[in-house]
Residue frames as qw, qx, qy, qz and C-alpha x, y, z in Angstrom:
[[0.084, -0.074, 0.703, -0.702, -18.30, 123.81, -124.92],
 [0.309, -0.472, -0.745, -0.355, -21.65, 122.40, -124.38],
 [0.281, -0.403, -0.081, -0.867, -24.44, 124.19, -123.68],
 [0.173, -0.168, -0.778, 0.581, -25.83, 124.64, -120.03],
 [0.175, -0.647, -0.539, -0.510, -29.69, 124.93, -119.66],
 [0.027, 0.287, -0.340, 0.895, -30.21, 127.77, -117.44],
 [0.666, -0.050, 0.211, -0.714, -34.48, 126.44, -116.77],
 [0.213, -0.094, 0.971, 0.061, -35.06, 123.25, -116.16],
 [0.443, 0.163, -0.111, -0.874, -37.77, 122.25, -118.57],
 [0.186, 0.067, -0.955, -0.219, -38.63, 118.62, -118.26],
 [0.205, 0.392, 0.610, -0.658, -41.80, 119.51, -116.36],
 [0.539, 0.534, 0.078, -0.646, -43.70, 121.30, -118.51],
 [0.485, 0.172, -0.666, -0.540, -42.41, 119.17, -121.82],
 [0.043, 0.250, 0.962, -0.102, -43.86, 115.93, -119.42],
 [0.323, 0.463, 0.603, -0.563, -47.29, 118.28, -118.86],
 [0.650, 0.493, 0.005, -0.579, -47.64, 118.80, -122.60],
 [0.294, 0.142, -0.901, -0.286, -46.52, 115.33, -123.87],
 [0.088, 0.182, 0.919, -0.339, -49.23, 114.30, -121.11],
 [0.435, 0.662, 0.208, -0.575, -51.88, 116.50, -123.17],
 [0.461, 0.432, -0.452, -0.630, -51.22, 115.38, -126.37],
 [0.126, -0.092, -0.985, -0.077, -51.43, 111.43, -125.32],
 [0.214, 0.379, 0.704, -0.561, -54.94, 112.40, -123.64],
 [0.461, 0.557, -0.037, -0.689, -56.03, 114.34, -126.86],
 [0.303, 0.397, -0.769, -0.399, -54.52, 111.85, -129.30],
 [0.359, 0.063, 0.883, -0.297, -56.83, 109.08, -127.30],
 [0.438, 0.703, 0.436, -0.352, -60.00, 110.92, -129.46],
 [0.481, 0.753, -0.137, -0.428, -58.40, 112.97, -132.50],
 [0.795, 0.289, 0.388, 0.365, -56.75, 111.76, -135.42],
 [0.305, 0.669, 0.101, 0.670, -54.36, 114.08, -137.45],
 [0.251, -0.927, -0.119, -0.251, -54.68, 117.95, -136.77],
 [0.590, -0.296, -0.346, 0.667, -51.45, 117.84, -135.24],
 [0.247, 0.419, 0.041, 0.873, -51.01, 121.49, -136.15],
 [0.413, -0.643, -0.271, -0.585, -53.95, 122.61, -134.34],
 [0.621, -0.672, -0.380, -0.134, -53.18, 120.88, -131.67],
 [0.575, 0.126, -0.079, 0.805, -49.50, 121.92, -131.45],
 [0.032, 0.388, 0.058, 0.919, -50.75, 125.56, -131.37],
 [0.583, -0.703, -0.350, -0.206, -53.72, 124.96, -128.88],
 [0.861, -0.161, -0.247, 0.415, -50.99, 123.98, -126.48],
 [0.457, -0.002, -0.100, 0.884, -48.48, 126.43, -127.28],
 [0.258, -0.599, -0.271, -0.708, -51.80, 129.02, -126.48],
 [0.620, -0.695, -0.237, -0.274, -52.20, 127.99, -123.15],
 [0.694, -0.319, -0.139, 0.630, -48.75, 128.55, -122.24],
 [0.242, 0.290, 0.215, 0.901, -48.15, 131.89, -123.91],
 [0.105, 0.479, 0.654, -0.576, -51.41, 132.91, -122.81],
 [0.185, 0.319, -0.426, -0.826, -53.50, 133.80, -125.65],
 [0.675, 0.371, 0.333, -0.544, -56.56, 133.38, -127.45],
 [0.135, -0.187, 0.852, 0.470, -57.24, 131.51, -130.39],
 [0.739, 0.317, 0.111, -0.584, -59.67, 131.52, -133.17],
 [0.334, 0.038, 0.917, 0.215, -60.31, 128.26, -135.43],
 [0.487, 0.441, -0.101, -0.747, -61.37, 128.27, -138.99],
 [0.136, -0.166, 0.951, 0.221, -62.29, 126.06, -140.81],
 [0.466, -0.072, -0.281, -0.836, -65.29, 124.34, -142.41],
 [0.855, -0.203, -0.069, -0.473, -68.00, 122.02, -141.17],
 [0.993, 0.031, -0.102, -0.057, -66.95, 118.52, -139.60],
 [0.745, 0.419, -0.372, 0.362, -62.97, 118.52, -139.38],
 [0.695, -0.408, -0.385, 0.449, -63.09, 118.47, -135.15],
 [0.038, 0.586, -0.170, 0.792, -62.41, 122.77, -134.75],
 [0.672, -0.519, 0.023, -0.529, -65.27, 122.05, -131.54],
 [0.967, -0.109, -0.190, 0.130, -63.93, 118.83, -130.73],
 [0.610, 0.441, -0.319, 0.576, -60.34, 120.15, -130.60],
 [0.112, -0.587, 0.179, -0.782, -61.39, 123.08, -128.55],
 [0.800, -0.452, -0.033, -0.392, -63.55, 120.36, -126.11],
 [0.933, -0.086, -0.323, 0.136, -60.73, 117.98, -125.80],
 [0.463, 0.462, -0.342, 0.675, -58.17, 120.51, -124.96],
 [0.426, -0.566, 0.054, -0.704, -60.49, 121.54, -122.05],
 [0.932, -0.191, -0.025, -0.308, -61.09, 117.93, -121.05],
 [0.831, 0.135, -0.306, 0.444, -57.18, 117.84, -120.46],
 [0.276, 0.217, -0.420, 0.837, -57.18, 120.55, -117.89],
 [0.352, -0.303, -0.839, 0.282, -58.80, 121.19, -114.57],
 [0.027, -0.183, -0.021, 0.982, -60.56, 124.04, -115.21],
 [0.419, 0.482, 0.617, -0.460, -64.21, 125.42, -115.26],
 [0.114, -0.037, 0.660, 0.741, -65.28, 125.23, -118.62],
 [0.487, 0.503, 0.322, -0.637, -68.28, 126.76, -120.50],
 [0.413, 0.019, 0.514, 0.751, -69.43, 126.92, -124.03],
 [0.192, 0.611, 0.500, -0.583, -71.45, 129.37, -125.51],
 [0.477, 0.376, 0.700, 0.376, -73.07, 129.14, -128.73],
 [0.108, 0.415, 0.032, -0.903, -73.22, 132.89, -130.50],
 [0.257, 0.588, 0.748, 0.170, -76.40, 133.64, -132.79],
 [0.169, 0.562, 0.344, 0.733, -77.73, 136.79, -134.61],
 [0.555, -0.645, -0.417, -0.319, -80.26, 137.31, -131.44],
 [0.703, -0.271, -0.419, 0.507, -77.38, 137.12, -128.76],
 [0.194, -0.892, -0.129, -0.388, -77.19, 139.99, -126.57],
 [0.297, 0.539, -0.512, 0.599, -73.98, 141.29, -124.64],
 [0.503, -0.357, 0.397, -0.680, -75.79, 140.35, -121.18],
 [0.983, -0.109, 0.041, -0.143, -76.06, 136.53, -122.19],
 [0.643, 0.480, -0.417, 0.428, -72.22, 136.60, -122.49],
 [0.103, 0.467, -0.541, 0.692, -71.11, 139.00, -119.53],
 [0.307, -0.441, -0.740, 0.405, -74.26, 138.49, -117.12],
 [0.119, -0.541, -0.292, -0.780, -76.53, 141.05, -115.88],
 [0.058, -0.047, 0.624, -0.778, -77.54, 142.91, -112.68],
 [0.472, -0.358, -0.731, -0.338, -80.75, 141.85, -111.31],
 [0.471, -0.546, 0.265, -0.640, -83.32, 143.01, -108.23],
 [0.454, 0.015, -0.861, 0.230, -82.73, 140.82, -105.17],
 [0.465, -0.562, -0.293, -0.618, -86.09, 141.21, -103.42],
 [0.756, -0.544, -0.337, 0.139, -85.56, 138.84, -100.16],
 [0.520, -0.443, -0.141, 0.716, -82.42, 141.72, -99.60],
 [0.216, 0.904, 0.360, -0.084, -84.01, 144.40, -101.68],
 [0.230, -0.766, 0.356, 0.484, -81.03, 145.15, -103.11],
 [0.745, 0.633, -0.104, -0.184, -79.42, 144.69, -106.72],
 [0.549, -0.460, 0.624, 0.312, -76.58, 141.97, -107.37],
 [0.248, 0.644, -0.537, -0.485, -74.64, 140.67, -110.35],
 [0.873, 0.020, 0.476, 0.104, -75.20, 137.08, -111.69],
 [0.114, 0.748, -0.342, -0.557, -72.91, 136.46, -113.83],
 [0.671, 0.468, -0.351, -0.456, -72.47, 135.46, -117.75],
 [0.981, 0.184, -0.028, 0.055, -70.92, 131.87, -119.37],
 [0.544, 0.760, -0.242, 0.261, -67.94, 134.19, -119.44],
 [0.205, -0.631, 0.649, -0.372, -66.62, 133.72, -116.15],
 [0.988, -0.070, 0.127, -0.053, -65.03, 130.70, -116.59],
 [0.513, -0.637, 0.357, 0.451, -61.50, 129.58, -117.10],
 [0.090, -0.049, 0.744, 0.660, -61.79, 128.28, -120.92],
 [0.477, 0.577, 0.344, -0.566, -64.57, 129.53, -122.49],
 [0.327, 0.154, 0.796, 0.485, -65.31, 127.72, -126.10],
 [0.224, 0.455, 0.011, -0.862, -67.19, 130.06, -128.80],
 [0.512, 0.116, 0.819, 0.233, -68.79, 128.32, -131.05],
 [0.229, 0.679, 0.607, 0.343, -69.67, 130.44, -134.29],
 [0.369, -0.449, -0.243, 0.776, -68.19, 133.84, -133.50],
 [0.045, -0.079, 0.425, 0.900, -68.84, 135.62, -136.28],
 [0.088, -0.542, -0.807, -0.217, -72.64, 134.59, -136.01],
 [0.281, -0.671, -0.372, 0.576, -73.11, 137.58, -133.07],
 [0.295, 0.924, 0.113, 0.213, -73.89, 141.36, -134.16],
 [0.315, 0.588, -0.217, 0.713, -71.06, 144.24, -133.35],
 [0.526, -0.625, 0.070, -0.573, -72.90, 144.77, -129.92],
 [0.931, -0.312, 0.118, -0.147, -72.13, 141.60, -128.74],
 [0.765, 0.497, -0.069, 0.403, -69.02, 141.39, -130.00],
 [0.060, -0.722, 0.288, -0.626, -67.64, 144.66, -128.41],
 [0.692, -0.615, 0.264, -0.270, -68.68, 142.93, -124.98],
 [0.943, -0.023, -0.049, 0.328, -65.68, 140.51, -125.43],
 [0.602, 0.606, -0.260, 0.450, -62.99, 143.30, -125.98],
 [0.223, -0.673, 0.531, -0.465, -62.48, 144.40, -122.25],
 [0.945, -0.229, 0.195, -0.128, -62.44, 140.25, -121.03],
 [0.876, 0.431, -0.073, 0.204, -60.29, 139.48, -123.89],
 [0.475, 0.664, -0.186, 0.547, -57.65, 141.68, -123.03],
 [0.071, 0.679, -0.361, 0.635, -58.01, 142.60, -119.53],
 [0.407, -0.196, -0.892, 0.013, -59.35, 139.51, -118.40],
 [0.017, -0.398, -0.520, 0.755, -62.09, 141.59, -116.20],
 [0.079, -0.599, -0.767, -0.216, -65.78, 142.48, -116.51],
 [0.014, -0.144, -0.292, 0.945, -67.14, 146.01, -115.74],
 [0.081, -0.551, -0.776, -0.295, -70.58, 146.18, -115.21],
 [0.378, -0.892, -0.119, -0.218, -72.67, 149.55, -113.41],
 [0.221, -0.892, 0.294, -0.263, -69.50, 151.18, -112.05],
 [0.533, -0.475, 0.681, -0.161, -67.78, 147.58, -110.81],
 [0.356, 0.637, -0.680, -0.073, -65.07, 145.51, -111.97],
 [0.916, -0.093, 0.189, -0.342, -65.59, 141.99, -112.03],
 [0.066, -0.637, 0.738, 0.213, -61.92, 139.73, -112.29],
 [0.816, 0.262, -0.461, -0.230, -61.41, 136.48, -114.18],
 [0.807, -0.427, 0.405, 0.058, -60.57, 133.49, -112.56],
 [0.037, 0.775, -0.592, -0.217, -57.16, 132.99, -113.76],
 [0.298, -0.281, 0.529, 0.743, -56.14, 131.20, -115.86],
 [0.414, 0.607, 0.399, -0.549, -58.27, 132.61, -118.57],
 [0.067, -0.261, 0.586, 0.765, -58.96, 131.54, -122.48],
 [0.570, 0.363, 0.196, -0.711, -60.94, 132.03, -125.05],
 [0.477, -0.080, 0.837, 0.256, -61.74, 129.61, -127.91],
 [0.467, 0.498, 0.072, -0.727, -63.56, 130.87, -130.71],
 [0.534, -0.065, 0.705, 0.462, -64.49, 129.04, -133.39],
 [0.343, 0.510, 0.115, -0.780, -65.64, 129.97, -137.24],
 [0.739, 0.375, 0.527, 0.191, -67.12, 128.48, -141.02],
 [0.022, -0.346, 0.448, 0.824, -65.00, 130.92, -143.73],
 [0.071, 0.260, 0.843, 0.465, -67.73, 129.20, -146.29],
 [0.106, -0.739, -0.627, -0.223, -71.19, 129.69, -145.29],
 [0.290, 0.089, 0.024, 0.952, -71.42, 133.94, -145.06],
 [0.276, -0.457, -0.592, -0.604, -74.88, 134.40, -144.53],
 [0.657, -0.677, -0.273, -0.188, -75.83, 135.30, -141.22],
 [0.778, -0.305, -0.166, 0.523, -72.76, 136.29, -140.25],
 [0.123, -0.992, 0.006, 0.010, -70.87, 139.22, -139.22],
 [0.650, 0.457, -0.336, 0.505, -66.97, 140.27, -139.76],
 [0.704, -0.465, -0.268, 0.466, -64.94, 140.10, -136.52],
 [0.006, -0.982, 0.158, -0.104, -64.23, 144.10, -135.72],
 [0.686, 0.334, -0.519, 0.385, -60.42, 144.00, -136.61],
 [0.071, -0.636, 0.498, -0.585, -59.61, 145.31, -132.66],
 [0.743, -0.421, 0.388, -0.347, -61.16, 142.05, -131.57],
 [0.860, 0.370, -0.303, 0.178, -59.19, 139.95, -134.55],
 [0.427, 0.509, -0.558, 0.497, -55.88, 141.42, -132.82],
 [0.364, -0.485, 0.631, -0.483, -56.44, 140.30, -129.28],
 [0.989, 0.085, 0.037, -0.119, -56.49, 136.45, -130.69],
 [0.429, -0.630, 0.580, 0.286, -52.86, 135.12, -130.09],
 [0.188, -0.242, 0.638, 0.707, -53.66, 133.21, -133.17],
 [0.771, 0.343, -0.036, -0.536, -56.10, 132.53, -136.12],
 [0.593, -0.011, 0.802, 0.071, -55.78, 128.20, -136.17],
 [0.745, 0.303, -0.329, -0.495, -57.24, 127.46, -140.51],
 [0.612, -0.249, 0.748, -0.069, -57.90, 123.94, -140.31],
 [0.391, 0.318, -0.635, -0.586, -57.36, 122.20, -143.32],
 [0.918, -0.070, -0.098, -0.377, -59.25, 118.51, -144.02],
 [0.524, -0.400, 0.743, 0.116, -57.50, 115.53, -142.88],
 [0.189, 0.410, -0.776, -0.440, -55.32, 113.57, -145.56],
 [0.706, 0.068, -0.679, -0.190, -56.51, 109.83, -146.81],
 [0.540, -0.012, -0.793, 0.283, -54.55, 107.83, -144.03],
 [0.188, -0.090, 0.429, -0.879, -55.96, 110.18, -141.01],
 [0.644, -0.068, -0.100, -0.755, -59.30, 109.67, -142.42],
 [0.663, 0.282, -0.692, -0.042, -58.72, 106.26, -142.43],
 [0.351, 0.099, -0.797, 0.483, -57.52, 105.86, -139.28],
 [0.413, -0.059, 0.398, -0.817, -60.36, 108.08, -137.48],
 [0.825, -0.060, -0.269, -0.494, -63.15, 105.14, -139.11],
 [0.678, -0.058, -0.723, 0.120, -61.08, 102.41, -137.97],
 [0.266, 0.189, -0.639, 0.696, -60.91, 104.03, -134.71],
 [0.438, 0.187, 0.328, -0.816, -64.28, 104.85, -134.15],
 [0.499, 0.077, -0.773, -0.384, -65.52, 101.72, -136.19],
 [0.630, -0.370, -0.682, 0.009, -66.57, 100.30, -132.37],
 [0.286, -0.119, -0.545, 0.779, -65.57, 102.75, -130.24],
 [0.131, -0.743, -0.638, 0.154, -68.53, 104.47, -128.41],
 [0.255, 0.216, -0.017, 0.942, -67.93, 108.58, -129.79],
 [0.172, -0.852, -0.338, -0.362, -70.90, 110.20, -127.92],
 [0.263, -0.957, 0.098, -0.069, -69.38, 112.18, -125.37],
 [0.776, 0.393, -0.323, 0.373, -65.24, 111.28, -126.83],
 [0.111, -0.740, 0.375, -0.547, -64.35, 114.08, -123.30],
 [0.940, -0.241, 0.007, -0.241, -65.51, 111.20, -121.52],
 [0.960, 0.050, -0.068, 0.269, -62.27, 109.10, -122.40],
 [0.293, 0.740, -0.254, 0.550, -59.91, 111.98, -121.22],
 [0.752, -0.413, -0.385, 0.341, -58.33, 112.66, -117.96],
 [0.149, -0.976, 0.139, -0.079, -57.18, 116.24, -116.42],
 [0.820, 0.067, -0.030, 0.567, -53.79, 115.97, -116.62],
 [0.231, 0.256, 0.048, 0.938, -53.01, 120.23, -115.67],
 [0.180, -0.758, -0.575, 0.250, -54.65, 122.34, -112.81],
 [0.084, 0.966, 0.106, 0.219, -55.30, 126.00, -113.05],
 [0.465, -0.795, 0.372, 0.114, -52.01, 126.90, -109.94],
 [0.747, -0.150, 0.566, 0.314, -49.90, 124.54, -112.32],
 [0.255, 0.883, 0.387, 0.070, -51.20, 126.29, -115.48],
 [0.135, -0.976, 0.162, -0.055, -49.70, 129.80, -114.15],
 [0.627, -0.682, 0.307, 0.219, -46.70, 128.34, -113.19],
 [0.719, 0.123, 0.451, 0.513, -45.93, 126.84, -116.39],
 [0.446, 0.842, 0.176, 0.248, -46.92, 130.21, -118.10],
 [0.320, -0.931, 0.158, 0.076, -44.43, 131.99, -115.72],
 [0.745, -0.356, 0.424, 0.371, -41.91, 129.83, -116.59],
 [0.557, 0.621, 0.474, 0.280, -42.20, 130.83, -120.49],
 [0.035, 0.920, -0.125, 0.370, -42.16, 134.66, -120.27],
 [0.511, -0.778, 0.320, 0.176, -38.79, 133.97, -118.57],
 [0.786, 0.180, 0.424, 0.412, -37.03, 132.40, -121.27],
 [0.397, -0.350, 0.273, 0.804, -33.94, 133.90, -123.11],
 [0.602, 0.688, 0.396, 0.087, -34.40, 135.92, -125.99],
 [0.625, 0.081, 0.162, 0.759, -31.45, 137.51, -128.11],
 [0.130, 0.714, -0.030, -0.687, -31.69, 141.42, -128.56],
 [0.003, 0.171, -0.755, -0.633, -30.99, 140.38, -132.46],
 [0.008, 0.309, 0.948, 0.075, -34.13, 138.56, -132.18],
 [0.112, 0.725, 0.616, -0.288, -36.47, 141.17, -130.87],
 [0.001, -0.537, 0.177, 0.825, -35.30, 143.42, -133.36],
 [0.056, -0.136, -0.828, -0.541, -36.22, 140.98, -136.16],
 [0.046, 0.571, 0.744, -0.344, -39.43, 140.73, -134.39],
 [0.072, -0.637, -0.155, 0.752, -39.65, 144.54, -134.64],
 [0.086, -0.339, 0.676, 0.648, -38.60, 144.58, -138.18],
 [0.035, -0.312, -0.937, -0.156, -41.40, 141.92, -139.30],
 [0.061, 0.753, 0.637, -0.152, -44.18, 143.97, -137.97],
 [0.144, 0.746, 0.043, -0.649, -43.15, 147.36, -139.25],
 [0.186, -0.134, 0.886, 0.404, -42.63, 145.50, -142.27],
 [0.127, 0.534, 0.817, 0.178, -45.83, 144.31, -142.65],
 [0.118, 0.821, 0.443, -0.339, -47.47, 148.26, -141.96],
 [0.142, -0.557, 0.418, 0.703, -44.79, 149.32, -145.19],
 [0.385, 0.016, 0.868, 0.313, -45.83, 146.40, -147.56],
 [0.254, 0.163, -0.289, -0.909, -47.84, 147.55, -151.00],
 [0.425, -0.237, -0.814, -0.316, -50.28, 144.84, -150.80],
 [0.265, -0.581, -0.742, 0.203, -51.60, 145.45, -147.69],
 [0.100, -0.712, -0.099, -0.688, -54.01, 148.21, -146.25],
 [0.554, -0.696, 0.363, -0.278, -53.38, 147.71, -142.44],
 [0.527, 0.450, -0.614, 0.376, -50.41, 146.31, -141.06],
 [0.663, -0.400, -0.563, 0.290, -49.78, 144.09, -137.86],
 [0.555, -0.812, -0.091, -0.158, -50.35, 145.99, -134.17],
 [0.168, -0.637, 0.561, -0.502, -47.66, 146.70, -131.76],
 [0.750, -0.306, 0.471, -0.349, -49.39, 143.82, -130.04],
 [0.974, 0.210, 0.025, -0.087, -49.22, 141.39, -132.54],
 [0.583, 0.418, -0.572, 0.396, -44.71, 141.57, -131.80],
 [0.506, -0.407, 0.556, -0.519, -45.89, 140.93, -128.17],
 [0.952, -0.046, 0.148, -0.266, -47.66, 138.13, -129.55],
 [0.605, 0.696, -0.369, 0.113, -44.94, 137.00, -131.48],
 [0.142, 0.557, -0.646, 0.502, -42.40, 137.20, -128.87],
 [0.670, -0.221, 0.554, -0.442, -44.53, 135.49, -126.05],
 [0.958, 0.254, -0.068, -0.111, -45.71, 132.49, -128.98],
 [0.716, 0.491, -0.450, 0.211, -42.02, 131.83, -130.09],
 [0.384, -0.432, 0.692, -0.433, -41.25, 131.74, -125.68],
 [0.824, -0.089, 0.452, -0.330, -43.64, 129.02, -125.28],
 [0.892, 0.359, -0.269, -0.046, -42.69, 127.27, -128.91],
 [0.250, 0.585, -0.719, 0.279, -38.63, 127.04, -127.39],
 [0.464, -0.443, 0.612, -0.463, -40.11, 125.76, -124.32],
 [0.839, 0.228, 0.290, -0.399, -42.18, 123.22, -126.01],
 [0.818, 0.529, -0.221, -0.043, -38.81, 122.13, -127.89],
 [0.874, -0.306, -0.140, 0.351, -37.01, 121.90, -124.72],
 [0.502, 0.367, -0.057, 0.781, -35.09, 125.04, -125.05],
 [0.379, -0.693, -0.393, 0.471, -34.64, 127.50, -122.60],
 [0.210, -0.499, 0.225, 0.811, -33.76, 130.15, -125.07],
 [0.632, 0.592, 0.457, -0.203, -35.29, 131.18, -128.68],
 [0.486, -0.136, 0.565, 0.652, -34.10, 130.62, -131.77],
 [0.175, 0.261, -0.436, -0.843, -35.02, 132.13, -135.28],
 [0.184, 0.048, -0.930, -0.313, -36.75, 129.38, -136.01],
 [0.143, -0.622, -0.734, 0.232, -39.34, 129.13, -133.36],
 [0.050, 0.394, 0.320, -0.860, -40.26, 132.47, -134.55],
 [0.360, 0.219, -0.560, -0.713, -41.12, 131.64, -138.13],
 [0.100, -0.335, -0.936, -0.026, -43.10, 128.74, -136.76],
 [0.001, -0.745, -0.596, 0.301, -45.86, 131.37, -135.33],
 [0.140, -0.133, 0.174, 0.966, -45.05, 133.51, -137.67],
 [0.084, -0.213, -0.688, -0.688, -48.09, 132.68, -139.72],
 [0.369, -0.489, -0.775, -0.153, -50.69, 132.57, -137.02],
 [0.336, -0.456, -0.366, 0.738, -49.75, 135.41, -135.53],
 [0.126, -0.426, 0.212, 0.871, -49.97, 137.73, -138.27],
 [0.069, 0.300, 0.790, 0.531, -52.32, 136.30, -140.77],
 [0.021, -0.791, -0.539, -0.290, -55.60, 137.66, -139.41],
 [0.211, -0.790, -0.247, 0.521, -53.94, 141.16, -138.36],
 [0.103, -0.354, 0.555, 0.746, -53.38, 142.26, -141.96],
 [0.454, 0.639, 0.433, -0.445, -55.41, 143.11, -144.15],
 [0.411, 0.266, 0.517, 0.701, -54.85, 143.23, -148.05],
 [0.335, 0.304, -0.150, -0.879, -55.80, 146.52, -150.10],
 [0.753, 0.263, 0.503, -0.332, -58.54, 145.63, -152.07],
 [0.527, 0.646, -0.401, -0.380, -56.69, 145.14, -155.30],
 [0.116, 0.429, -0.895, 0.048, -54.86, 142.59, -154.20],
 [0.551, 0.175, 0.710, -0.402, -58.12, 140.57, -152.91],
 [0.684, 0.556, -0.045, -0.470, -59.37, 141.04, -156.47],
 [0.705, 0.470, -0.501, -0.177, -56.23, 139.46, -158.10],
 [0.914, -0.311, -0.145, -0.217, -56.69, 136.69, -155.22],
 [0.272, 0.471, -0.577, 0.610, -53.63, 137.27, -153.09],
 [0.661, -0.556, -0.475, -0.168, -53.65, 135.94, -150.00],
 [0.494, -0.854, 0.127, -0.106, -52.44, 137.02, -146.06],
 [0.882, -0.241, 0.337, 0.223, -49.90, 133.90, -146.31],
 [0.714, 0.522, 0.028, 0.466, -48.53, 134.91, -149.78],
 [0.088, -0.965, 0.009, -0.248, -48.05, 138.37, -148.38],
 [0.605, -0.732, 0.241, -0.200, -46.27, 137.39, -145.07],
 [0.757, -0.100, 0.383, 0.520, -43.64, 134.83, -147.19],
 [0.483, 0.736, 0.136, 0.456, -42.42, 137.85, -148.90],
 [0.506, -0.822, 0.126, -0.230, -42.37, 140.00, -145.87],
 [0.854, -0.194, 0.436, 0.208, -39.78, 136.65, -144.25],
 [0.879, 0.233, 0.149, 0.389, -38.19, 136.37, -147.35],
 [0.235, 0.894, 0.001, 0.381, -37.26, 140.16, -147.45],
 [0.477, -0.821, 0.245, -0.196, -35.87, 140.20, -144.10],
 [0.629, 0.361, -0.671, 0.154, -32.65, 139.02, -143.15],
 [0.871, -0.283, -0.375, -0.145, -32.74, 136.40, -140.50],
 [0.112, 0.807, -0.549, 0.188, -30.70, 136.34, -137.52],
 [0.885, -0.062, -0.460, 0.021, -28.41, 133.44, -136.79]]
């Protein structure tokens, strides 16, 4: 008997084939990255990006912006930054002799980080009640995001100097952690020939909104309605108490991080035209879900294990349901 889709989904795959021709106008490669940007702003969920110098983490993060109709900021962290150039800060208002709030870069709809890990602990902390509750409290009063709300963060894993380790409680409220890798031969290749005459100072420029905030919501709503098997959210379940059993690691994935899970592998079905989730679209976010919320013991760091080795053991142990 053939199978009857229960959500129509030809909407939302037109609004994110219509975001990857607008992005694909400027990048080259990276599909991954941008695959996962995507399947972030349906799920709803942050997203850090690693990677080193030069291989378009900023660029990614600018083009995805510059494909939706939304107020965008960015805001460059440094050693020197101070929770009050993020959130905003109350200030005397002399012509009404009263005190009001102006607020930060953060109240915006996508908000690009550029260099998270540059910022102390102080400044840092002031993201965890935005990140999560998408709302500002400042002197006594609660200040909402404008909906839809994400963050972008990006970081360099290489250069370690001046920099600060992301407190793990703000690692786990990132839906994923993006590692960009370099782009093969023919990519490279293709990005000179493309940009051999084309004019790359401001590349947003050659985009087009193509996705408004009220459109946004709707698609996310549609997502977190999609099927999911009991079998499935047990694997889910399984996978993350898994990971807080495993001898190689010293902390083990959150509670949240099989929320994340479960929301990512909504939006991946949707984004494959399914109206239901399969194994499959859970092991696709399996890795970005879970890599930076685990933590190795330090032996294993010594005899250069990594998060990924860890987490295909973890997968391979489990039995899959079909």
């Amino acid at each position: 008997m053939e199978y009857q889709q229960r959500t129509d989904l030809q909407e939302l795959q037109e609004s994110v084939d219509s975001i990857y021709r607008e992005i694909r106008k400027v990048l080259v490669g990276q599909e991954a990255l941008v695959r996962l940007l995507v399947t972030a702003v349906l799920a709803d969920g942050h997203v850090l990006i690693e990677g080193v110098p030069g291989i378009a983490k900023t660029l990614g993060a600018r083009l995805l912006a510059g494909t939706l109709s939304v107020k965008f900021s960015r805001i460059q962290f440094t050693p020197d930054l101070m929770p009050s150039d993020v959130l905003g800060t109350t200030v005397f208002n002399p012509k009404e002799a009263r005190f009001e709030f102006r607020r930060g870069p953060i109240f915006s709809n996508l908000v690009l980080i550029d260099e998270i890990n540059r910022a102390p602990a102080k400044t840092q902390a002031a993201l965890f009640e935005v990140m999560e509750e998408r709302q500002v409290t400042m002197d006594g009063t609660t200040y909402p995001m404008d909906l839809p709300f994400l963050v972008l963060a990006t970081q360099n894993p290489i250069e370690q100097e001046g920099t600060y380790r992301l407190p793990e409680a703000q690692l786990d409220r990132f839906l994923f952690k993006i590692k960009v890798p370099y782009p093969v031969e023919e990519e490279e290749v293709r990005m000179l020939s493309r940009f051999n005459v084309t004019d790359v100072s401001d590349p947003v420029s050659l985009l087009r909104p193509v996705l408004e905030p009220a459109r946004i919501m709707q698609l996310r709503h549609q997502v977190r309605s999609l099927h999911i098997e009991e079998p499935l959210l047990r694997f889910i379940a399984r996978l993350t108490q898994a990971t807080r059993q495993h001898h190689s690691l010293y902390l083990g994935a959150s509670p949240r991080a099989s929320l994340a899970l479960m929301h990512a592998a909504k939006a991946t079905a949707a984004m494959n035209g399914r109206d239901f989730v399969t194994p499959e679209d859970v092991l696709e976010v399996a890795y970005p879900v879970l890599g930076h919320r685990i933590l190795l013991t330090p032996e294993k760091e010594m005899e250069g294990v990594t998060e990924e080795e860890v987490i295909k053991q973890i997968l391979q142990s489990l039995e899959i349901p079909r």
